[in-house]
N, C-alpha and C positions, 0 to 999 in steps of 0.2 A: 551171560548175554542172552539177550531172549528177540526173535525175530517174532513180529506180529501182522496174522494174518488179515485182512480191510476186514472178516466176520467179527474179527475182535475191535478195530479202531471203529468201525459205525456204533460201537454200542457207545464208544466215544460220545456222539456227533447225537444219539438217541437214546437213551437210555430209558427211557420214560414209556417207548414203544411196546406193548405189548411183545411183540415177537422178536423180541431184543433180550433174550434170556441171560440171564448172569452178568449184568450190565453192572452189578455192583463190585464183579470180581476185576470187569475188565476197568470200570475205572480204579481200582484198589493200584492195578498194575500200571494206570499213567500216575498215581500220585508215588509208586514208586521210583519211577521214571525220572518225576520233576524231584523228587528228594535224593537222585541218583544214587539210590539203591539197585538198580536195575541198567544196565546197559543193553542198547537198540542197537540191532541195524537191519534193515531193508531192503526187500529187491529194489532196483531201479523205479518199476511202474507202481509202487506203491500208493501215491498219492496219486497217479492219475486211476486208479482202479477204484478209491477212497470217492474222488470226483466223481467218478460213475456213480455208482452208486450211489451214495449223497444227493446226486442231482435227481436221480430217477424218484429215490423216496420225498424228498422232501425241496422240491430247486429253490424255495427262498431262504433256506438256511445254506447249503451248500457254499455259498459264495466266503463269506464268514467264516464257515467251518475250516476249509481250506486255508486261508490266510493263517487262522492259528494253528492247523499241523503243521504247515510249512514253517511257521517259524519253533518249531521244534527242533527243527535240523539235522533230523536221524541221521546216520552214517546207511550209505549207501554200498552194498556189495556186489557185484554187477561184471563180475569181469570174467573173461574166459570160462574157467573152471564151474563157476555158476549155472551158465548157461547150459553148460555140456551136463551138467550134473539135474537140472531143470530137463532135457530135453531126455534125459534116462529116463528120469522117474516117470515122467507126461510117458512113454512108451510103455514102460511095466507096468503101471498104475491104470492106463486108460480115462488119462486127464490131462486136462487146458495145462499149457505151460503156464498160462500166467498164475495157475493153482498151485505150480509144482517149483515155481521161482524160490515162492516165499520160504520151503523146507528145503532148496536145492542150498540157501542161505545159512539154513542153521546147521547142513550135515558140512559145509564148508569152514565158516567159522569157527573158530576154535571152541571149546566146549557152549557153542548155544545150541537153544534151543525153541523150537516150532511152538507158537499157541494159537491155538485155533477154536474155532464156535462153531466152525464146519463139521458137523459129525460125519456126513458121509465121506468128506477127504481124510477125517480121523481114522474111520472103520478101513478104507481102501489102504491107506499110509503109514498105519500105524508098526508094522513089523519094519518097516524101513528104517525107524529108529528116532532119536531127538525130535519128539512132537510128543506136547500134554494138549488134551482140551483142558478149554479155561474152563469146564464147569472144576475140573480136579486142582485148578490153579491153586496156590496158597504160597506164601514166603520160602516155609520149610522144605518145599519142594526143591526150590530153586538154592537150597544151601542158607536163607537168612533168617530170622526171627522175625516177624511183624510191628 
């Protein structure tokens, strides 16, 4: 199971962007997704963080872009434990809870795991455990063959 960071779904949404590095690994990981090879889940504010973003870089694709992650339908994890586990790391880390949602997700979940394009939440979060950056991304990490 893999929880993905909004640095990872914008490359989604742009890929073409210059500043959108590794955008061929992270769509590699949505056509894993749709071939469900790869099992999602998500904090709660996943898409509305997605929204943000989306809207700030580019507002006439956004609208679009939305409608198709949403009908994705990720599994949402959001409940108690989450939060208290978000509100740890945001204290040790010295970071946004809404940063520390998306990893508070994968040390909950049963064996998932953090990918992120954030290098600086990489470098700060990294000893905490269940978090790959996607540039390291590949099947075999995650236990499959390609």
């Amino acid at each position: 199971m893999v929880v993905l960071d909004a640095s990872v779904i914008i490359k989604w949404i742009f890929p073409d962007r210059p500043e959108e590095a590794h955008s061929h690994l992270a769509l590699q990981i949505l056509q894993h997704i749709k071939e469900a090879r790869l099992a999602v889940s998500q904090p709660p504010h996943w898409l509305a963080e997605v929204a943000a973003v989306s809207t700030r870089l580019e507002p006439r694709v956004s609208k679009e872009a939305l409608q198709l992650l949403y009908a994705l339908e990720f599994p949402v994890s959001g409940g108690l434990e989450v939060y208290q586990k978000a509100c740890s790391l945001a204290a040790t880390l010295n970071q946004h809870v809404f940063d520390t949602l998306y990893h508070a997700v994968a040390l909950t979940e049963p064996e998932a795991i953090l990918i992120t394009a954030d290098e600086r939440y990489y470098r700060k979060a990294a000893k905490a455990g269940r978090i790959v950056r996607l540039r390291d991304y590949g099947p075999a990490l995650l236990g499959f063959e390609s």
